[in-house]
VEXDREN-2710 file (C-alpha; in Angstrom, 1 decimal):
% VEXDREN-2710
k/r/px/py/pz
1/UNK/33.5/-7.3/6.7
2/UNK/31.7/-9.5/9.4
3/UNK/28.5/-7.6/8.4
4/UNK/28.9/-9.0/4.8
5/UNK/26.0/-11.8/3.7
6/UNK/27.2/-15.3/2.6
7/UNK/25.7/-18.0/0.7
8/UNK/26.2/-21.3/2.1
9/UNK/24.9/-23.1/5.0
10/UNK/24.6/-22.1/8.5
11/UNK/26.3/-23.7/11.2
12/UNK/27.0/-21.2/13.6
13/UNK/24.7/-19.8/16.1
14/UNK/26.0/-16.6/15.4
15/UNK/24.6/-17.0/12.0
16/UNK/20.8/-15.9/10.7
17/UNK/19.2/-18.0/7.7
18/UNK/17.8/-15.7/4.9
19/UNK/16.5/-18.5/2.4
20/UNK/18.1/-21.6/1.2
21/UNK/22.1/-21.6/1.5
22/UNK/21.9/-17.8/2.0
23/UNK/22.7/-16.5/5.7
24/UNK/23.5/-13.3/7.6
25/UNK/25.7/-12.4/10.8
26/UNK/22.7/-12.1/13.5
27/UNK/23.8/-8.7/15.2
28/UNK/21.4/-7.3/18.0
29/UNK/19.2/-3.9/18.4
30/UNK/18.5/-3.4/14.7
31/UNK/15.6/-2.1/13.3
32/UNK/12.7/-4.1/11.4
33/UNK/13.5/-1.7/8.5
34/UNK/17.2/-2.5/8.9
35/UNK/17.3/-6.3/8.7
36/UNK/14.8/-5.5/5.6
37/UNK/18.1/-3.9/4.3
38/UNK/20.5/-6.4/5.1
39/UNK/17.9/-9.3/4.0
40/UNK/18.0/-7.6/0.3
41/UNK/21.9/-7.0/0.5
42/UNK/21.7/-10.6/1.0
43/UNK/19.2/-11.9/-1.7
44/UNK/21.8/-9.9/-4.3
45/UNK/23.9/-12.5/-3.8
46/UNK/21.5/-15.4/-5.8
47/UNK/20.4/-12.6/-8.4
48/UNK/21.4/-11.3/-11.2
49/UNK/24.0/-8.3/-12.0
50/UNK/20.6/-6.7/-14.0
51/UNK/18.3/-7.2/-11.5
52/UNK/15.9/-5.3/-10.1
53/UNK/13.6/-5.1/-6.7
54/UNK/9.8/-4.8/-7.9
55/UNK/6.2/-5.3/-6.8
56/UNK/6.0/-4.7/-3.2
57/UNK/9.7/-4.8/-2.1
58/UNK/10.2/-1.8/-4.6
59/UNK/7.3/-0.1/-3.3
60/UNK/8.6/-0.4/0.4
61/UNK/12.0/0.6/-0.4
62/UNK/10.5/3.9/-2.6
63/UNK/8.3/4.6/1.1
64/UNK/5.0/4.0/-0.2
65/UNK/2.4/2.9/1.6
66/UNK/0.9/-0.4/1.4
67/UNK/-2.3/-2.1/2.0
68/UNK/-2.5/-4.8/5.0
69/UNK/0.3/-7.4/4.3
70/UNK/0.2/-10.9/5.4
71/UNK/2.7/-11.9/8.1
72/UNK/4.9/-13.9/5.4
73/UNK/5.5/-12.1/2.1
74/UNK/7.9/-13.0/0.1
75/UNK/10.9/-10.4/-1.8
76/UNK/10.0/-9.9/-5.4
77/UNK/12.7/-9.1/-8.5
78/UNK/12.5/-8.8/-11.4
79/UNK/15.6/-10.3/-13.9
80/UNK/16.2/-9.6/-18.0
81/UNK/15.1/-11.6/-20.5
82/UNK/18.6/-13.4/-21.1
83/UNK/19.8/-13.9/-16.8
84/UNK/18.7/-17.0/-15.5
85/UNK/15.9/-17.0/-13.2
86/UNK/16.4/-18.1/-9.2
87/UNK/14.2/-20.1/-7.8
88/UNK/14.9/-19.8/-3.9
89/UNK/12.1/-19.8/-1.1
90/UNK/11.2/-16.7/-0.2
91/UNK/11.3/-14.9/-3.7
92/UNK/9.4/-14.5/-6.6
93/UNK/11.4/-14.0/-9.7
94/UNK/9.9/-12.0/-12.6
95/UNK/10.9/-11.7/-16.2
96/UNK/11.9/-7.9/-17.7
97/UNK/9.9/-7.4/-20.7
98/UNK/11.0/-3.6/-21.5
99/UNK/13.7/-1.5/-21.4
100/UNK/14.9/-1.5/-17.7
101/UNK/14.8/2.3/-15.7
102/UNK/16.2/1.3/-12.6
103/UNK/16.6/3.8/-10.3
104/UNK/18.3/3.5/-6.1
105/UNK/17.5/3.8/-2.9
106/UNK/19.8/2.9/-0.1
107/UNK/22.4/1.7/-2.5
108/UNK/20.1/-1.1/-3.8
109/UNK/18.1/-1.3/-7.9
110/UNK/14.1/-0.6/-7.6
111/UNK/12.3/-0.8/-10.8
112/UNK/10.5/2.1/-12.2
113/UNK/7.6/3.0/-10.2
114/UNK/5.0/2.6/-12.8
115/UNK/6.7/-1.1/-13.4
116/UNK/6.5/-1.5/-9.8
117/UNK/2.8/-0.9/-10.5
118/UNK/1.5/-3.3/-12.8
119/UNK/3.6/-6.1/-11.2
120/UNK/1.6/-5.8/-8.1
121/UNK/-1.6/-5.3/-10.5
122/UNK/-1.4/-8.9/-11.3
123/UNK/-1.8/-10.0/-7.3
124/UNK/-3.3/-7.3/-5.4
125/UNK/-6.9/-6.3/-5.6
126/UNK/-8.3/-3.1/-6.5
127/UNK/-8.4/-1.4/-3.4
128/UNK/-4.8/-2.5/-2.3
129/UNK/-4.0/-0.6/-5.6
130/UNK/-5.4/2.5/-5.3
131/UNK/-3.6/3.0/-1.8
132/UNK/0.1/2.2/-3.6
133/UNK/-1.0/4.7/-6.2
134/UNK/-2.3/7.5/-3.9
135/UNK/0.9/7.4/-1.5
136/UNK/3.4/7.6/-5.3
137/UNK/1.3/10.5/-6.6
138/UNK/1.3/12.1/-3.4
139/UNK/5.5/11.4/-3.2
140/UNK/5.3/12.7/-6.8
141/UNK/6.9/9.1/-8.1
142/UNK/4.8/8.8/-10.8
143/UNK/4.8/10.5/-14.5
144/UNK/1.8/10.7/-15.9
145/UNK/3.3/10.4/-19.6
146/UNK/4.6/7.7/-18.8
147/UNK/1.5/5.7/-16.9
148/UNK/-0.7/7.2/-19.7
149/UNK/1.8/5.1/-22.1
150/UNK/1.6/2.2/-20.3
151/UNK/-2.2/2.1/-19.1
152/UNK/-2.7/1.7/-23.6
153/UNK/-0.7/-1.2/-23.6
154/UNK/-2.4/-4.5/-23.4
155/UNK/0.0/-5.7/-20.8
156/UNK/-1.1/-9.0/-18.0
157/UNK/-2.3/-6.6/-15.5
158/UNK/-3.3/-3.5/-17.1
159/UNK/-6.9/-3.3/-16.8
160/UNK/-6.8/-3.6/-12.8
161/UNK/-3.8/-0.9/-12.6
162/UNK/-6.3/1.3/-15.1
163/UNK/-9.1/1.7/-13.0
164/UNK/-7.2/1.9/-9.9
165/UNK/-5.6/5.1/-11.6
166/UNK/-9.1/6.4/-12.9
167/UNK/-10.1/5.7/-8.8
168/UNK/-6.7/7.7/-7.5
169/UNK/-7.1/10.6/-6.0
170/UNK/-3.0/11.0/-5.3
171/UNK/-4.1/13.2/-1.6
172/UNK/-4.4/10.7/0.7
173/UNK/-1.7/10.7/3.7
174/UNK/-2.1/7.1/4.7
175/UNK/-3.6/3.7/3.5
176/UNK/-6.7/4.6/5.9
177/UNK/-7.6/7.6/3.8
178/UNK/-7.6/5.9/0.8
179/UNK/-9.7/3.5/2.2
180/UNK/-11.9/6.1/3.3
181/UNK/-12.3/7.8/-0.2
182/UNK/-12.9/4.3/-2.0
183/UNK/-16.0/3.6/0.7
184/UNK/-17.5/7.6/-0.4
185/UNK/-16.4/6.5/-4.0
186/UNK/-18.6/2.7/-3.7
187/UNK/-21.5/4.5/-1.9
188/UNK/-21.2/7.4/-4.6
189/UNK/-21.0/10.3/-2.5
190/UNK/-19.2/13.1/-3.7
191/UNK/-16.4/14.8/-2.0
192/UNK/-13.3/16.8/-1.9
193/UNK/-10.4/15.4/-0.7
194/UNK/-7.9/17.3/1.8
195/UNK/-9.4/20.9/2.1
196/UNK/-8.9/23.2/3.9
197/UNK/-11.6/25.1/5.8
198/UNK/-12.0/28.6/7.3
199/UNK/-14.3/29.8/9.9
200/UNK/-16.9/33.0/9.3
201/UNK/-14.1/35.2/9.6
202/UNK/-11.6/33.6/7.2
203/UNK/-9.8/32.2/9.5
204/UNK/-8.2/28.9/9.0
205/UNK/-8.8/25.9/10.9
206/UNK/-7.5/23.2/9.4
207/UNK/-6.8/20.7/6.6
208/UNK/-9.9/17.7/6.5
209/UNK/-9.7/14.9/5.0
210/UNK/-12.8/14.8/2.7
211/UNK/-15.6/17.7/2.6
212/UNK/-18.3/16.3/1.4
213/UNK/-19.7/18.4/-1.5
214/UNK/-22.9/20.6/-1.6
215/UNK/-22.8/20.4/2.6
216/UNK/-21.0/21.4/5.8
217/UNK/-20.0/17.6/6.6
218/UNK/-16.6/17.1/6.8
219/UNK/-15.4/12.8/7.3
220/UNK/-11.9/12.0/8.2
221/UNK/-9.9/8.9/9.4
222/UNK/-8.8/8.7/12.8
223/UNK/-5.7/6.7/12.3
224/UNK/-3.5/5.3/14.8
225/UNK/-1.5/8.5/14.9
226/UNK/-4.2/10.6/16.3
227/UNK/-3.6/8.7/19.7
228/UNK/0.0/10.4/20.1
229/UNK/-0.3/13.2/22.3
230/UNK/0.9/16.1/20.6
231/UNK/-1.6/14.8/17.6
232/UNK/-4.5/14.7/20.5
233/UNK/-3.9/18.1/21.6
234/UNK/-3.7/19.4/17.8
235/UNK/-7.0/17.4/17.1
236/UNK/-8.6/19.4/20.3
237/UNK/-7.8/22.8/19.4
238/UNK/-9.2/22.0/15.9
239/UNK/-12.2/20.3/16.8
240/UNK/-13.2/23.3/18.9
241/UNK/-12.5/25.6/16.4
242/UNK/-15.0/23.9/14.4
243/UNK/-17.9/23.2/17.2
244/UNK/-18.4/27.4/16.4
245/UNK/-19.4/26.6/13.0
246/UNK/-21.9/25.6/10.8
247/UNK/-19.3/22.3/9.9
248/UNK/-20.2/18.7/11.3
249/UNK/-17.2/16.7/11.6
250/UNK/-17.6/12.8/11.6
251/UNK/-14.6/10.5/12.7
252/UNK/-14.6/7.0/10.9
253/UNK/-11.9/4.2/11.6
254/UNK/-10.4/1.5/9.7
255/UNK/-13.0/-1.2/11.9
256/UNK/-16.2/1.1/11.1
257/UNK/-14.8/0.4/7.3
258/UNK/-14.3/-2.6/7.5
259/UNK/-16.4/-4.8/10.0
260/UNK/-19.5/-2.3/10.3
261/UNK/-20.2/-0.5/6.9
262/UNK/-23.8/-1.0/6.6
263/UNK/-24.0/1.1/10.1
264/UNK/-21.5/3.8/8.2
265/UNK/-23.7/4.0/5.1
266/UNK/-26.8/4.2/7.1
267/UNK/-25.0/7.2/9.1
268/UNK/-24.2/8.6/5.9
269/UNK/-27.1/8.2/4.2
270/UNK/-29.5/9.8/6.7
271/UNK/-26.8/12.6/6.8
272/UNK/-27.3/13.2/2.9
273/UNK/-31.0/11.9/3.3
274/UNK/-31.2/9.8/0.7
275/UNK/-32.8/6.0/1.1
276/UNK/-30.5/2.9/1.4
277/UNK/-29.4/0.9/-1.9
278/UNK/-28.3/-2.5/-0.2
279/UNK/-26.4/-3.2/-3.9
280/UNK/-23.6/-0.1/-2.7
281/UNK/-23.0/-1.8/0.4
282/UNK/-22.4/-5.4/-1.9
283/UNK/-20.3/-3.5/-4.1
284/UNK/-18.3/-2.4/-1.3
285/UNK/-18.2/-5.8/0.4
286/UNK/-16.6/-7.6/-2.9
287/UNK/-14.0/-4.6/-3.2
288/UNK/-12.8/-5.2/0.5
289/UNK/-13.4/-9.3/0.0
290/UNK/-11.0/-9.0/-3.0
291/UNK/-8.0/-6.9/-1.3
292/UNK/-6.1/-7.4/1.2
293/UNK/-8.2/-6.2/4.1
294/UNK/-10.1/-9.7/4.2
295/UNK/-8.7/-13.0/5.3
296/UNK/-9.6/-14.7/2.2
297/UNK/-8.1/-12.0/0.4
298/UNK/-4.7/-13.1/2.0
299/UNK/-5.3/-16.4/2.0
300/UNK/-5.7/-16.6/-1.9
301/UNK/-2.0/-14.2/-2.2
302/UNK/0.2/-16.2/0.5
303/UNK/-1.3/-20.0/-1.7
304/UNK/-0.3/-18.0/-4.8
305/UNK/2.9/-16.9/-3.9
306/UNK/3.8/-20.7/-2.1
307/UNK/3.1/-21.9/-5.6
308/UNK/5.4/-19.6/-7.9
309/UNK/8.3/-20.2/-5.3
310/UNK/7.3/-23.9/-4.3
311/UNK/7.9/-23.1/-0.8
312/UNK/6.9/-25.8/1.7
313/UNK/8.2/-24.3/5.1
314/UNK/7.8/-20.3/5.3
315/UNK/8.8/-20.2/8.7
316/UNK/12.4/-19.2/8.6
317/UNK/12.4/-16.7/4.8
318/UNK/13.1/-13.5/4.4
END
């Protein structure tokens, strides 16, 4: 029972501050992920019987994964038409339009994931779309009925959540894959995403990440996790496998992407040899410029999400 969030204030040191009036026990050697648990416990307290976690708190209790947050984001909910409507820093408070389908994880109400969806349609940009839709096909969260129902609706937010799902592939394994098809995508290079190849003798040498159609190039993403060493050994024995082939394996990471991509599309390009259209890389520069991958692009969500909770002070919210 000590564990058990309050609302009230906090005059204790033993006590945490989750938002205005609403307060947790601090206890040591928990987990980010765990105090994200309690935090939402907490927030239940201020919401509605009916309500429901949505946007991008629905999507990080379901496991997807997400584009690069800011440091500050605020817990999103989503209440029925006739529960009042908290206004607390710290949480944006949406209005349920449809019939609810909530569904749980850890004992706590998500909305359904293609609600979850085109909430975060009407914030994120393109490409930090694309990557929540490629990790819930890939966790096979979505329905396809279902989307298809909802992408012919004229809902606030449908058109962005439409062409993200035309972009989807649904078989990337992190945010930095899906970053890696949309730049292929933008430059218009064809590919194939996670195959896997075989040497001369039909034996198999791995899965890749994109092979690159009509040639023997194979890109991937060299994520973080290729650094652990049982990854490093795997990526060894694999990449020696492939040296005795006709295959040419290029590594790209999220910085090439990102901060160099004229140097990637010029690599590219006199791979495919083709000439340079400087209008793919502008194309790509707006889609990154618009998400969440560019300063700006966080800037503009963290000054919209201060205005729909009027928060003046973010420092201490959940």
């Amino acid at each position: 029972m000590d564990d058990v969030p309050f609302r009230g204030e906090i005059r204790l040191a033993g006590h945490r501050r989750v938002s205005h009036g609403l307060g947790l026990v601090r206890r040591d050697g928990l987990s980010e992920w765990e105090e994200f648990l309690r935090e939402l416990e907490a927030w239940r307290l201020v919401l509605p019987s009916a309500a429901v976690f949505t946007h991008l708190t629905g999507a990080r209790l379901l496991g997807w994964q997400l584009p690069h947050l800011p440091e500050q984001v605020p817990v999103f909910a989503a209440v029925d038409l006739q529960d009042p409507r908290p206004r607390r820093p710290g949480l944006v408070c949406s209005r349920l339009v449809r019939e609810r389908r909530p569904i749980h994880r850890y004992g706590l109400p998500i909305d359904a994931p293609e609600e979850i969806l085109l909430r975060a349609a009407r914030d994120l940009g393109l490409l930090d779309l694309v990557i929540m839709i490629d990790s819930a096909l890939r966790l096979n969260h979505l329905d396809r009925e279902r989307m298809e129902q909802l992408l012919a609706s004229g809902r606030p937010g449908v058109r962005m959540l439409r062409e993200a799902w035309n972009r989807a592939t649904g078989k990337a394994d992190s945010a930095g894959e899906s970053v890696l098809q949309q730049f292929h995508v933008v430059l218009g290079v064809p590919f194939e995403a996670q195959v896997d190849i075989t040497d001369d003798e039909g034996r198999l040498l791995g899965r890749v990440d994109l092979f690159i159609t009509g040639t023997t190039s194979l890109h991937e993403y060299d994520g973080e996790h290729h650094r652990d060493k049982r990854q490093h050994r795997t990526d060894l024995r694999r990449e020696r496998g492939i040296a005795g082939t006709s295959y040419v394996r290029r590594g790209f990471v999220l910085d090439d992407l990102l901060n160099h991509p004229a140097a990637v599309m010029h690599e590219i390009d006199r791979a495919l040899g083709r000439p340079h259209r400087s209008s793919r890389l502008r194309s790509w520069r707006r889609l990154v410029e618009n998400s969440m991958y560019s300063e700006s692009g966080r800037s503009r969500l963290v000054n919209r999400w201060r205005r729909q909770t009027g928060l003046a002070d973010w420092s201490k919210t959940g």
